[in-house]
N, CA and C atoms as a LAMMPS dump frame, in Angstrom:
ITEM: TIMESTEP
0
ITEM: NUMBER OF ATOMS
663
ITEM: BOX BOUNDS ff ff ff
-5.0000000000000000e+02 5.0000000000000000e+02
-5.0000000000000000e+02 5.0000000000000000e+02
-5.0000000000000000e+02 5.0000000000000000e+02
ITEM: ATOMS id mol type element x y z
1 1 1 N -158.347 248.966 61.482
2 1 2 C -158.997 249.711 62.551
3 1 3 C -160.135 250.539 61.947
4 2 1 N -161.149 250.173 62.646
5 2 2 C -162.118 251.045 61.827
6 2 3 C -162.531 252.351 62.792
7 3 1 N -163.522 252.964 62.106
8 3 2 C -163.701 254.417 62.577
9 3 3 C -163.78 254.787 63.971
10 4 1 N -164.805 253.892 64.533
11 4 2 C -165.719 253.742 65.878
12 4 3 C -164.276 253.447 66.811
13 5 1 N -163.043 252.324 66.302
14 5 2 C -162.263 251.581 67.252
15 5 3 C -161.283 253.297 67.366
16 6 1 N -161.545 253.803 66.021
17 6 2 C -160.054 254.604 66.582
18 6 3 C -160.755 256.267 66.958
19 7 1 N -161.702 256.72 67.092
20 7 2 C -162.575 257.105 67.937
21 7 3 C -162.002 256.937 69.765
22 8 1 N -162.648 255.75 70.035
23 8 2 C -162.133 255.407 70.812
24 8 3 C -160.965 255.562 71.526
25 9 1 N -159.863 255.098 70.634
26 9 2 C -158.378 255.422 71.248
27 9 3 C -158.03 256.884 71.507
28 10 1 N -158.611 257.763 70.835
29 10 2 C -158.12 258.805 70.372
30 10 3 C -158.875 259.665 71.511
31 11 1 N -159.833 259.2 72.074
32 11 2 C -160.857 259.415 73.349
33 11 3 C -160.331 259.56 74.51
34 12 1 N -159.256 258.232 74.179
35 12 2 C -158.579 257.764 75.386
36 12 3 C -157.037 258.614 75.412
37 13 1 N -156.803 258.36 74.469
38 13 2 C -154.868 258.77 74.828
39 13 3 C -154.972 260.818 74.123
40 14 1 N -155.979 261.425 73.588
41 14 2 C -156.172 262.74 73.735
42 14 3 C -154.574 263.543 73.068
43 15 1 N -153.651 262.976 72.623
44 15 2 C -152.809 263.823 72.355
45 15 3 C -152.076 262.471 71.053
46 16 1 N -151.715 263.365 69.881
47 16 2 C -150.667 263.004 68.65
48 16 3 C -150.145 263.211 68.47
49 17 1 N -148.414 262.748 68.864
50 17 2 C -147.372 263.232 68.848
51 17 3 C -146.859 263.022 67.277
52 18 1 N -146.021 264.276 66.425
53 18 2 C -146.301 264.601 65.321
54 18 3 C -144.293 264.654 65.304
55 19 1 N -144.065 263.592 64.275
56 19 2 C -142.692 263.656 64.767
57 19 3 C -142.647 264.145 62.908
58 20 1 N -141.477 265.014 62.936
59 20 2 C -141.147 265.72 61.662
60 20 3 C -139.179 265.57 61.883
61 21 1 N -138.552 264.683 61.218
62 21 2 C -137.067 265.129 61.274
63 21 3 C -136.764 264.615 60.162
64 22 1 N -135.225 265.423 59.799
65 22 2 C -134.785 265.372 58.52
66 22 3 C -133.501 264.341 58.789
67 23 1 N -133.382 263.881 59.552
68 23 2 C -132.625 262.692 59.514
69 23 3 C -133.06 261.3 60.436
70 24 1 N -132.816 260.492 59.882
71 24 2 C -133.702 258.947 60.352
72 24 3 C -133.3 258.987 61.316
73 25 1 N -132.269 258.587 61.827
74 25 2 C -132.295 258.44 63.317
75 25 3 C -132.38 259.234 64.273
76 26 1 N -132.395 260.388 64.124
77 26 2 C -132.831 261.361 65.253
78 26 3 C -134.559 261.455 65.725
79 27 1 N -135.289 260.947 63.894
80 27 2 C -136.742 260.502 64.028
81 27 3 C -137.082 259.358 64.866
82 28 1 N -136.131 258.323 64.719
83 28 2 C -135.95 257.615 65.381
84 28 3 C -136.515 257.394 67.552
85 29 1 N -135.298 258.454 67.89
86 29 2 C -135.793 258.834 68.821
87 29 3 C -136.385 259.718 69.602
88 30 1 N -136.68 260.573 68.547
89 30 2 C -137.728 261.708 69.137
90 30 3 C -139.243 260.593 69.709
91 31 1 N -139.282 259.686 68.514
92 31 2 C -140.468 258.709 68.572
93 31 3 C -140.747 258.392 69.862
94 32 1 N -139.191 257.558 70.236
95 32 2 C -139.095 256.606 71.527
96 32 3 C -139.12 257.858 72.653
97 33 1 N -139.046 259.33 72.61
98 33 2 C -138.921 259.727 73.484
99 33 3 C -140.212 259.933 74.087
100 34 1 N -140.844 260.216 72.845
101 34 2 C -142.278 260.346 72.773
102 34 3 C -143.368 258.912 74.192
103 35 1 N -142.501 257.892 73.052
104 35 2 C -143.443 256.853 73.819
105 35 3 C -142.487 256.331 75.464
106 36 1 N -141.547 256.584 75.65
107 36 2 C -140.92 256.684 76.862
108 36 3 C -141.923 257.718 77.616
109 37 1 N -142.655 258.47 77.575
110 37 2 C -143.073 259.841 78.148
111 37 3 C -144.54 259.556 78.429
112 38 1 N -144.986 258.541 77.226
113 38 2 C -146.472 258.069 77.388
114 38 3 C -147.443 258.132 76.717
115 39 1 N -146.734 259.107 75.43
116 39 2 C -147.759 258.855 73.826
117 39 3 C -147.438 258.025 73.546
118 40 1 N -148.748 257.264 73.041
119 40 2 C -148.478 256.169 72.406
120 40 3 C -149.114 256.155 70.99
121 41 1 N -149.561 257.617 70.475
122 41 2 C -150.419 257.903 68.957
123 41 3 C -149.218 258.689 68.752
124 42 1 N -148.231 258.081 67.627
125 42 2 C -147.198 258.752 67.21
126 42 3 C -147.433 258.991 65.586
127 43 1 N -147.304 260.108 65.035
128 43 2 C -147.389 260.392 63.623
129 43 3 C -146.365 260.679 63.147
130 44 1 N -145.818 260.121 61.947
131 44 2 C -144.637 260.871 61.269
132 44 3 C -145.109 261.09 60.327
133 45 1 N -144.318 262.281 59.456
134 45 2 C -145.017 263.493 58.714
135 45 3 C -143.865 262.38 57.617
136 46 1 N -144.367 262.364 56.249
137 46 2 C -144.167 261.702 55.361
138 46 3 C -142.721 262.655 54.412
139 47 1 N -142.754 263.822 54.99
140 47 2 C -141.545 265.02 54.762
141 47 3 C -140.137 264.382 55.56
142 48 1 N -140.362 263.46 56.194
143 48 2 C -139.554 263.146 56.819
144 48 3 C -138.141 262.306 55.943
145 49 1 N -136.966 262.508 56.693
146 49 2 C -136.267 261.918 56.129
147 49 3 C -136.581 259.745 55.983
148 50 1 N -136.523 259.496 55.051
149 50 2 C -136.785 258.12 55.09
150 50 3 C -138.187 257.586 55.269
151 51 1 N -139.123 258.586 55.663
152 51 2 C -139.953 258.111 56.119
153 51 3 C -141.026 256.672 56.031
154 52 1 N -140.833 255.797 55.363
155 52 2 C -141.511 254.507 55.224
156 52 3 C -140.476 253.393 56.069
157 53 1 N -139.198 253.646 56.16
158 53 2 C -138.824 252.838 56.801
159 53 3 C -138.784 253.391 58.533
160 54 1 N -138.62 254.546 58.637
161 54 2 C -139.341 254.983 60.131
162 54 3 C -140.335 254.356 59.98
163 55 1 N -141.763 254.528 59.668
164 55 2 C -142.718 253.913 59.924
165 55 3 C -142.516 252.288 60.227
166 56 1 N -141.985 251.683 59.874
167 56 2 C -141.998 250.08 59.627
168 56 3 C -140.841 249.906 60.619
169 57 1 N -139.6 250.837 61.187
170 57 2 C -139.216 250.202 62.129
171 57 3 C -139.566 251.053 64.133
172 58 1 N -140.629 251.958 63.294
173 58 2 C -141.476 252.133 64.742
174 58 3 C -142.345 250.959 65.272
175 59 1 N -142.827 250.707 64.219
176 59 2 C -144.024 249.447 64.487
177 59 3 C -142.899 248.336 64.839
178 60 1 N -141.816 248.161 64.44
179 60 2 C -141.535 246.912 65.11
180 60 3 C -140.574 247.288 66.872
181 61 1 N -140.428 248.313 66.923
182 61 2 C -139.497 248.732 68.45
183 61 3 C -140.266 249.363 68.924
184 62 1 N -141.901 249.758 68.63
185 62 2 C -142.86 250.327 69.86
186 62 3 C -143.789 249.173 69.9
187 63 1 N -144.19 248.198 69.766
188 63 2 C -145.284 247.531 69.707
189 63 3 C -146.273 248.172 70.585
190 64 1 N -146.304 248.937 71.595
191 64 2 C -147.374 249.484 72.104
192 64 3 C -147.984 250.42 71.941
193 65 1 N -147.092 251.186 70.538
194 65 2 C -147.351 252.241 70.191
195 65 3 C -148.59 251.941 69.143
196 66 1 N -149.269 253.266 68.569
197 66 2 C -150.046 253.03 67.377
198 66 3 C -148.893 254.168 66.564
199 67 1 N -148.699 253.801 65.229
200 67 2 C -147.68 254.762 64.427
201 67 3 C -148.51 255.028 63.263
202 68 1 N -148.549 256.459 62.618
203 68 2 C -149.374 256.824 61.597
204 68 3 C -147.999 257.522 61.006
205 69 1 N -149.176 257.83 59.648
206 69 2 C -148.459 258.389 58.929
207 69 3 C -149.143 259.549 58.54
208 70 1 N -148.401 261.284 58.151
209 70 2 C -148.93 262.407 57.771
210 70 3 C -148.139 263.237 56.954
211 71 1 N -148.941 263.997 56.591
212 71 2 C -148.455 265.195 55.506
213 71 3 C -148.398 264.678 54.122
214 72 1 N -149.58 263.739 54.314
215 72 2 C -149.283 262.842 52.504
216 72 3 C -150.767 263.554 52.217
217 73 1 N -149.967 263.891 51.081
218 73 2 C -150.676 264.819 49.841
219 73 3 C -151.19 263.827 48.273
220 74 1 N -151.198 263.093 48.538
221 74 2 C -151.546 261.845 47.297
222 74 3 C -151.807 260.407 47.738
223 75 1 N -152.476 260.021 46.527
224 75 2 C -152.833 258.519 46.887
225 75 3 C -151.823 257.383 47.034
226 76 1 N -150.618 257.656 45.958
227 76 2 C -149.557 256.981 45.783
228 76 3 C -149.084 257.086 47.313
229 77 1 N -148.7 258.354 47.832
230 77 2 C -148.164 258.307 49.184
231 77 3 C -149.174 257.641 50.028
232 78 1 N -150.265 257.649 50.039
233 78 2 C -150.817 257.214 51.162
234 78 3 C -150.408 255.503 51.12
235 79 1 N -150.777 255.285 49.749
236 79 2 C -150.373 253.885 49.853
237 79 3 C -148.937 252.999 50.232
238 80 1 N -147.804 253.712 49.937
239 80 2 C -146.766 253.576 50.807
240 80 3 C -146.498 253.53 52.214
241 81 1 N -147.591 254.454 52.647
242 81 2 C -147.326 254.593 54.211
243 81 3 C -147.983 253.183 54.335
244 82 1 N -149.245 253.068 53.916
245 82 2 C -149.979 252.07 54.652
246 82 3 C -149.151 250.412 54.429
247 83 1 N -148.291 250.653 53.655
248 83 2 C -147.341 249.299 52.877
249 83 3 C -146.449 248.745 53.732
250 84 1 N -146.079 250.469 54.409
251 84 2 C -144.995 250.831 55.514
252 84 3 C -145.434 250.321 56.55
253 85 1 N -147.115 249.978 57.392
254 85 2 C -147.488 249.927 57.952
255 85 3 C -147.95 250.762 58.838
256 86 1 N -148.416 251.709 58.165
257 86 2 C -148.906 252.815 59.028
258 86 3 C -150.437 252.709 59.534
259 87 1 N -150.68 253.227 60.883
260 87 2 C -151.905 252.366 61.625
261 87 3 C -152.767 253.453 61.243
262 88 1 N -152.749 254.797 61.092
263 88 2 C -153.382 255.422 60.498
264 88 3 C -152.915 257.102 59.977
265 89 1 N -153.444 257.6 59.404
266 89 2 C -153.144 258.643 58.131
267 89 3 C -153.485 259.709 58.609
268 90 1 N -152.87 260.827 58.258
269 90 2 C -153.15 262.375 58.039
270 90 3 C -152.849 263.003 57.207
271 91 1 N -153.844 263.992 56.875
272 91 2 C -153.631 265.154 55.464
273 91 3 C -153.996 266.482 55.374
274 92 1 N -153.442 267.261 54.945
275 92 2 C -153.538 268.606 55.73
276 92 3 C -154.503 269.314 54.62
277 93 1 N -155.323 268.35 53.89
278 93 2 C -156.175 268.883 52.966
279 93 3 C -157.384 268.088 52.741
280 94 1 N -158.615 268.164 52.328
281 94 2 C -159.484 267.361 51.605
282 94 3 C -159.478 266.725 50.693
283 95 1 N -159.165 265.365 50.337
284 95 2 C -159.009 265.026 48.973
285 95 3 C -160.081 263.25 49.429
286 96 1 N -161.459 263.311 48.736
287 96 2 C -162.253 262.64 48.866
288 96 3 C -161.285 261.082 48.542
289 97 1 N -161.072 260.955 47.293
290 97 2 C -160.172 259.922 46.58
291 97 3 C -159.588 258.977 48.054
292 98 1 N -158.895 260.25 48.669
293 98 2 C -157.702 259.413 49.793
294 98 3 C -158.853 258.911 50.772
295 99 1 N -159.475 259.494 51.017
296 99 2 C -160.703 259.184 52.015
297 99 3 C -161.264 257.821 52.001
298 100 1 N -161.933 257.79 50.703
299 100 2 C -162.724 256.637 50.21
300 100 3 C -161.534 255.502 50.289
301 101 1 N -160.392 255.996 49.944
302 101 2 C -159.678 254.679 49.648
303 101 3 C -159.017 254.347 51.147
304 102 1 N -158.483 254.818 51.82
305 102 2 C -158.788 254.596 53.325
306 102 3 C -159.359 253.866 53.795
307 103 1 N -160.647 254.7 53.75
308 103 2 C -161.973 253.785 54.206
309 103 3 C -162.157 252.159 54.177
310 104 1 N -161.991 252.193 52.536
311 104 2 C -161.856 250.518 52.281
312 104 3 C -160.899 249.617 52.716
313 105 1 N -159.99 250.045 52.934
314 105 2 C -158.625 249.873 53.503
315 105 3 C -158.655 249.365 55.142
316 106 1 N -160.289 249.945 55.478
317 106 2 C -160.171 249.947 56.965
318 106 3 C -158.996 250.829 57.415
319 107 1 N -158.301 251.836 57.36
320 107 2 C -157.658 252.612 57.79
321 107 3 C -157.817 253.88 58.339
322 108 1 N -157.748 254.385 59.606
323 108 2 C -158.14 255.843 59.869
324 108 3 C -157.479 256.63 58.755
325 109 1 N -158.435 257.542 58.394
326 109 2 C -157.555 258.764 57.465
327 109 3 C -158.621 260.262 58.314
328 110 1 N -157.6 261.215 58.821
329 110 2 C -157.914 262.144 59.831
330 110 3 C -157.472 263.684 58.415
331 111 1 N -158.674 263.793 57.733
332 111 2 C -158.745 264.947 56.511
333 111 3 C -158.62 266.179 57.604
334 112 1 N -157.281 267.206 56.36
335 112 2 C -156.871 268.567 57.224
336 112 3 C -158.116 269.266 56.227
337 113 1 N -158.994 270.014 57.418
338 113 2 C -159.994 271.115 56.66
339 113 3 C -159.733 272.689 57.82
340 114 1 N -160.067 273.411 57.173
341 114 2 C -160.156 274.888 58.312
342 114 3 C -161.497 275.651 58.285
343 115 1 N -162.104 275.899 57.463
344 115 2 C -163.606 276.609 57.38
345 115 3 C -164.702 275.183 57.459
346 116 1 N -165.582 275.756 58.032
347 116 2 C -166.815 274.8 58.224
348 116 3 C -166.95 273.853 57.151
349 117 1 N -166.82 274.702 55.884
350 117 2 C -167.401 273.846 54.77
351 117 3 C -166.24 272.561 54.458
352 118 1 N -165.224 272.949 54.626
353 118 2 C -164.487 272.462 54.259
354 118 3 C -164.422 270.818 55.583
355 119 1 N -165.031 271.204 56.947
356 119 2 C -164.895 270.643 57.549
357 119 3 C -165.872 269.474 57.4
358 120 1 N -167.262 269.854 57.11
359 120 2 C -168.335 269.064 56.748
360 120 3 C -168.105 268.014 55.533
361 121 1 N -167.165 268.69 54.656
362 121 2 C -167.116 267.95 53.584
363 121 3 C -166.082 266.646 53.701
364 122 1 N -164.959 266.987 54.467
365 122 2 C -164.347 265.994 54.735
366 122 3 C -165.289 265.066 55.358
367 123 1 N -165.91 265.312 56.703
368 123 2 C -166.964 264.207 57.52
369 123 3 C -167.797 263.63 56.488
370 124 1 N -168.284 263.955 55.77
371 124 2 C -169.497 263.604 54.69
372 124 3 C -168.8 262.358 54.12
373 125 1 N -167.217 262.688 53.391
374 125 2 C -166.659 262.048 52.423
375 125 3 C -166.338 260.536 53.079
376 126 1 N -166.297 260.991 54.489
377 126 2 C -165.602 259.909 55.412
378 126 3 C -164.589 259.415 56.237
379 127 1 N -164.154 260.711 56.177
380 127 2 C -162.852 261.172 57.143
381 127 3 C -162.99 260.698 58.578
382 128 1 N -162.244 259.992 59.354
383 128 2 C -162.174 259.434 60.777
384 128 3 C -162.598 260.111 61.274
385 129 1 N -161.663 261.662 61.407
386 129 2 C -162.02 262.95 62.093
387 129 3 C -161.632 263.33 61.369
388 130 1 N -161.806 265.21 61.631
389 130 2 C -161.214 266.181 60.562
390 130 3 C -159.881 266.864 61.781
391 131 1 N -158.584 266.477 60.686
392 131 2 C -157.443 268.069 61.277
393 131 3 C -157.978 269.182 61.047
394 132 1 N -158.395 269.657 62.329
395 132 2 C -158.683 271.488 62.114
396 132 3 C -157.058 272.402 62.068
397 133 1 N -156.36 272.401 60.248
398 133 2 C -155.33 272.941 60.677
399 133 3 C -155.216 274.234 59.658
400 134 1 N -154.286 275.213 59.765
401 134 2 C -154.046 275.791 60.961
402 134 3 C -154.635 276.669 61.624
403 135 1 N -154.603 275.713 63.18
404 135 2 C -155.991 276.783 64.13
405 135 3 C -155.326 277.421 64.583
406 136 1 N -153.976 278.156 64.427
407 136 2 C -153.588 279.196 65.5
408 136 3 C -153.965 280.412 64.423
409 137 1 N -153.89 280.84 63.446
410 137 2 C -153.976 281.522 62.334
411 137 3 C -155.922 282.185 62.383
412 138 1 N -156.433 280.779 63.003
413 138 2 C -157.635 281.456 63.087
414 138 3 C -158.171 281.525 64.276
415 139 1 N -156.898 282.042 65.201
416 139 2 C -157.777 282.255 66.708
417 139 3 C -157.903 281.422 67.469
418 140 1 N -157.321 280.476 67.275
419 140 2 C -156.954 279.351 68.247
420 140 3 C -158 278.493 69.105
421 141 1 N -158.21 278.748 70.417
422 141 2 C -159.03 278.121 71.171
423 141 3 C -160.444 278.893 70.888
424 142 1 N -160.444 280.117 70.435
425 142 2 C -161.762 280.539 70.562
426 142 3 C -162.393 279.855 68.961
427 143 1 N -161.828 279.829 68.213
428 143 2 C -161.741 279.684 67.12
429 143 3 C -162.374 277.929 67.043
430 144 1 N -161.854 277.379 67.83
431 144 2 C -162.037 275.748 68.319
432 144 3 C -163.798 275.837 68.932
433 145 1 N -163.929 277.165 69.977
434 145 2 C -165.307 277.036 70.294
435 145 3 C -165.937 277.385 69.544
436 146 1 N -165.728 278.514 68.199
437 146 2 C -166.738 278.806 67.893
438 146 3 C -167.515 277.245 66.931
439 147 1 N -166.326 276.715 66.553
440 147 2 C -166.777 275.439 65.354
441 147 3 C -167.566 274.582 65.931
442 148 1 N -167.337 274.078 67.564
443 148 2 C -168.081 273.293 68.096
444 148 3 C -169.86 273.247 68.457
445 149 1 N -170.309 274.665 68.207
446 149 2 C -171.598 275.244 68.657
447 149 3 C -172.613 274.53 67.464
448 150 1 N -172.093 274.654 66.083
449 150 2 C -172.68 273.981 64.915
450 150 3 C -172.184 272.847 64.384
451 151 1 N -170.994 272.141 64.795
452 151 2 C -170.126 271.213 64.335
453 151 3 C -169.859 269.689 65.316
454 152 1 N -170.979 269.91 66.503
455 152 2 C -170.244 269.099 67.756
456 152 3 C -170.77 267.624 67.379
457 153 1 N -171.057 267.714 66.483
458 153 2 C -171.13 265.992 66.059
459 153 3 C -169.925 265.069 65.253
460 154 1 N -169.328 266.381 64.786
461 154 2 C -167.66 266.17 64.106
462 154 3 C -166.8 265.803 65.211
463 155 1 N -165.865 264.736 65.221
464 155 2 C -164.754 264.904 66.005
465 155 3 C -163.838 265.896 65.512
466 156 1 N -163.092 266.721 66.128
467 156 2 C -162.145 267.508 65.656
468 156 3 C -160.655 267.49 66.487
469 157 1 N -159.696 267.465 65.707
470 157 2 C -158.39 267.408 65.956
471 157 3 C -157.401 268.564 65.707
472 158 1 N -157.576 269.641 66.839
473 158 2 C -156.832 271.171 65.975
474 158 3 C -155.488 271.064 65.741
475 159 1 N -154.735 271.404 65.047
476 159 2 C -153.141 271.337 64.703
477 159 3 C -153.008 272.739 64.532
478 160 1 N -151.072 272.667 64.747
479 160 2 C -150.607 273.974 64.331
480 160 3 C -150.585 275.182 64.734
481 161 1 N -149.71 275.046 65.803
482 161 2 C -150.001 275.904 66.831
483 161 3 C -150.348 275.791 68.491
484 162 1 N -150.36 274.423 68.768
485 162 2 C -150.996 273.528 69.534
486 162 3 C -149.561 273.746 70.509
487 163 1 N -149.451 273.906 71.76
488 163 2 C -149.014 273.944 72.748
489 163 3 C -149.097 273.306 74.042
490 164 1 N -147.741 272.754 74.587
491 164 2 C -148.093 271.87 76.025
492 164 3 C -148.948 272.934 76.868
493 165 1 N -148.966 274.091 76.862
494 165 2 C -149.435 275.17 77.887
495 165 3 C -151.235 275.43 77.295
496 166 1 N -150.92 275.4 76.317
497 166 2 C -152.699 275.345 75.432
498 166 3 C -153.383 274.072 74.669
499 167 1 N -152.912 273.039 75.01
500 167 2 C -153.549 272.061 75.214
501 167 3 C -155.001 271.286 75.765
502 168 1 N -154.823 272.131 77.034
503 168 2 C -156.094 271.287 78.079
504 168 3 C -157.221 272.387 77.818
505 169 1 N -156.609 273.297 76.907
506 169 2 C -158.098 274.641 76.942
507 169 3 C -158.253 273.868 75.629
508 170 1 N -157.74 273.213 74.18
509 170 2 C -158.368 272.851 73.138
510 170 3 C -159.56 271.945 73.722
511 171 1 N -158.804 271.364 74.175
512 171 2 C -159.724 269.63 74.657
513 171 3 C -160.933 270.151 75.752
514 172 1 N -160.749 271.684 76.676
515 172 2 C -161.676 271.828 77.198
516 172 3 C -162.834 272.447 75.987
517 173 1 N -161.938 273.04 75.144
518 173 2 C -163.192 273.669 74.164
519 173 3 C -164.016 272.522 73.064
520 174 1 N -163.492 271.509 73.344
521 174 2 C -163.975 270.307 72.492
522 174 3 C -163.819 269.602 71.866
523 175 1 N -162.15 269.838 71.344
524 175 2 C -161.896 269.175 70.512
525 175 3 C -161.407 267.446 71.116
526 176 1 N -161.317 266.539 70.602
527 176 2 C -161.672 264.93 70.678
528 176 3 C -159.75 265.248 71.094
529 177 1 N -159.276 265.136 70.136
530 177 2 C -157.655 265.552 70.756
531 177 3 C -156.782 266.242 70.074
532 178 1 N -155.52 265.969 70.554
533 178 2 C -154.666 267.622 69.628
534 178 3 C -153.606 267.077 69.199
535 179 1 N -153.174 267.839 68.297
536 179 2 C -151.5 267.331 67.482
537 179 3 C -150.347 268.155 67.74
538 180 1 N -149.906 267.262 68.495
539 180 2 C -148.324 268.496 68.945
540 180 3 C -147.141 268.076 67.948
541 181 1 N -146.052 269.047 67.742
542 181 2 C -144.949 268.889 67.086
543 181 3 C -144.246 269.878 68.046
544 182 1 N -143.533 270.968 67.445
545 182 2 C -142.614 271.865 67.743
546 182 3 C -142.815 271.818 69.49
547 183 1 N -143.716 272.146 70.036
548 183 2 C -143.184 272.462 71.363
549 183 3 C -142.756 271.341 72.277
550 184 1 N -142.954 269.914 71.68
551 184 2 C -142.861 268.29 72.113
552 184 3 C -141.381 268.779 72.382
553 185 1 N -140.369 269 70.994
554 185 2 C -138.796 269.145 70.419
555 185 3 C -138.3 270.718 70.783
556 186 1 N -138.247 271.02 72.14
557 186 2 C -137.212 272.09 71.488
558 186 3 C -135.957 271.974 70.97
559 187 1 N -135.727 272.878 70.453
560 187 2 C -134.312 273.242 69.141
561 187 3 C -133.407 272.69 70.318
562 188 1 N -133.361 273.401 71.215
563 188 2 C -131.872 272.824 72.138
564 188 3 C -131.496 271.6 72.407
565 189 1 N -132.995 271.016 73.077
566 189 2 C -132.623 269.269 73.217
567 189 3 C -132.484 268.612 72.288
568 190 1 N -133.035 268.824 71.117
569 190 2 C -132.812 268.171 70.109
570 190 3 C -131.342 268.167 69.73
571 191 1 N -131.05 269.004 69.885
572 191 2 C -129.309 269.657 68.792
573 191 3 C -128.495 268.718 70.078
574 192 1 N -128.839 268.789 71.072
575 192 2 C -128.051 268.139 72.55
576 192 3 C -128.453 266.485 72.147
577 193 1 N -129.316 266.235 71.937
578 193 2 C -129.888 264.605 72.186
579 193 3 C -130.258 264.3 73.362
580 194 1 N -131 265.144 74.115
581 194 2 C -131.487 265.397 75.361
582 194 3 C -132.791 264.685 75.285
583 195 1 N -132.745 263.151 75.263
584 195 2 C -134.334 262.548 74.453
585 195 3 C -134.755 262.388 76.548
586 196 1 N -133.771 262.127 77.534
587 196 2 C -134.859 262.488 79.214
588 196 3 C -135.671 263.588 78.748
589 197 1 N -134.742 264.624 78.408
590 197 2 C -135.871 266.118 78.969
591 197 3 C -137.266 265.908 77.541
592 198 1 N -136.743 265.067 76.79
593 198 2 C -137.562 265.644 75.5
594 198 3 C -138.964 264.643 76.292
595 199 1 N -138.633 263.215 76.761
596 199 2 C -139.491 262.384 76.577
597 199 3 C -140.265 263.228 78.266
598 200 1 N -139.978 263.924 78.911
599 200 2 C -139.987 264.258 80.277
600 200 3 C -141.515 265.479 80.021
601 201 1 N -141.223 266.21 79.166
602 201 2 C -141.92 266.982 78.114
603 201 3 C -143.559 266.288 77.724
604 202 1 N -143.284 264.784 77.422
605 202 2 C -144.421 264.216 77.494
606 202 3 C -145.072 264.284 78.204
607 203 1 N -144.194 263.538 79.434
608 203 2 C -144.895 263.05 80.488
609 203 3 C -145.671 264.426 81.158
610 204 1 N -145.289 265.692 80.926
611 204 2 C -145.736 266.29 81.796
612 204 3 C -146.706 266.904 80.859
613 205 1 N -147.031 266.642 80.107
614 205 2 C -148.198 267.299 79.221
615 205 3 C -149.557 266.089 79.512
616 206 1 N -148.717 265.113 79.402
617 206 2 C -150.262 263.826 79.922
618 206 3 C -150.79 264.389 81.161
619 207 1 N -149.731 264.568 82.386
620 207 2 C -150.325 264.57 84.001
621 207 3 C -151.177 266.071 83.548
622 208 1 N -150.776 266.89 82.73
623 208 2 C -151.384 268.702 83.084
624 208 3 C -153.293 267.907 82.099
625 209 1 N -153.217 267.204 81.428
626 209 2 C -153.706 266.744 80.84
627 209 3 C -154.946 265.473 81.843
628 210 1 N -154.493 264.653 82.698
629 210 2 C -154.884 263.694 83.564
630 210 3 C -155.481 264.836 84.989
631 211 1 N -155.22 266.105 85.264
632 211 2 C -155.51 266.787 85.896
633 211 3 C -156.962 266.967 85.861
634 212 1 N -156.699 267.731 84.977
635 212 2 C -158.289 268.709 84.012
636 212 3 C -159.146 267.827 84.098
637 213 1 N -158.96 266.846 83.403
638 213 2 C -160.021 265.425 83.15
639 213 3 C -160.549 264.675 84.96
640 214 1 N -159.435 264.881 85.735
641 214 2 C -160.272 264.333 86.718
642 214 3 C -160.852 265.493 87.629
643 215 1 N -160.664 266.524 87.268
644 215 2 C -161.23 268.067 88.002
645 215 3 C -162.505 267.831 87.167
646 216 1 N -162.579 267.885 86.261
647 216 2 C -163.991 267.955 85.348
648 216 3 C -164.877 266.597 85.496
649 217 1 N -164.561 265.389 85.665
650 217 2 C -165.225 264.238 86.454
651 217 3 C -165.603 264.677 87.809
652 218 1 N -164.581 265.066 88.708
653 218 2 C -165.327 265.133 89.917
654 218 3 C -166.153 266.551 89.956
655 219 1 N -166.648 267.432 89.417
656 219 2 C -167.056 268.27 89.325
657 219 3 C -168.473 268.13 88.593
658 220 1 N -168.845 266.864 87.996
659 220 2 C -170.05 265.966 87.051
660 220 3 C -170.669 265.371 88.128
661 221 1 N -170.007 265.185 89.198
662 221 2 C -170.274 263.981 90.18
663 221 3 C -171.123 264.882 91.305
């Protein structure tokens, strides 16, 4: 997948569900709850328990899904994920090396930067998009507008901190789309195996999401 194609998707489906668990099968179906709900850009964080064989048996029980891989901090890891079959990458840092080698790879790799410079440099190096993470630490949505005034040629993806309730203000402030974790899973359903309410959670973050977008079309018109 190259840059322009996953651009695109990421245009389209606006939200990355960011699955983090310490045991495989509960990763398992946080995933499916995920894509039961209507994400279909699922990331698992490479912290995860097992994580290469999550990856490799998401891709074979979501086929409609796209499944990435994140929180890889090295080249060695990246290359596992991608072995794993991961459709595309995240890193919560700049590291040109992973970039370039990505790149060749034809693989999205979405570089974590937080200050401008840091943000430019990832885009320069060749980063899909840049993770703006963590944007709650620096002010969150305003923090999202101020980057866009000098930066709006960057796609940006804010993490960390990212909320079903503060969601449609990232994406109104500009960013291309957002990375949810924690508020996808609360502690309760999870500990219950409550994957209706979890995957239900989705669904209602797409429609608050499918709202905005057609208020702001007919409002162009």
């Amino acid at each position: 997948m190259n840059t322009q194609t996953w651009l695109s998707l990421v245009r389209q489906q606006r939200v990355i569900a960011v699955v983090r668990s310490s045991q495989f099968e509960q990763g398992i179906q946080m995933a499916k709850a995920m894509a039961s709900g209507g994400l279909q850009l699922i990331e698992v964080t490479w912290n995860s328990d097992r994580a290469p064989d999550l990856i490799a048996q998401l891709r074979g029980e979501l086929p409609h899904c796209w499944i990435g891989a994140g929180t890889l901090l090295t080249v060695a890891q990246q290359q596992q994920a991608i072995a794993a079959g991961a459709q595309f990458l995240f890193t919560p840092h700049v590291d040109v090396g992973m970039i370039k080698t990505a790149a060749k790879q034809e693989i999205p790799l979405v570089a974590g930067a937080l200050s401008p410079t840091e943000i430019v440099q990832a885009w320069q190096a060749g980063a899909a998009s840049v993770k703006v993470f963590p944007i709650e630490i620096m002010g969150g949505v305003a923090y999202m507008q101020a980057l866009r005034a000098p930066l709006s040629n960057i796609p940006l993806i804010p993490t960390g901190g990212i909320t079903i309730d503060n969601t449609t203000a990232f994406l109104q402030a500009g960013a291309i789309a957002v990375g949810l974790s924690s508020d996808l899973f609360p502690p309760a359903a999870l500990f219950q195996g409550n994957w209706a309410a979890i995957a239900l959670r989705a669904k209602n973050l797409l429609h608050k999401i499918q709202q905005i977008e057609q208020k702001t079309s007919e409002a162009s018109n």
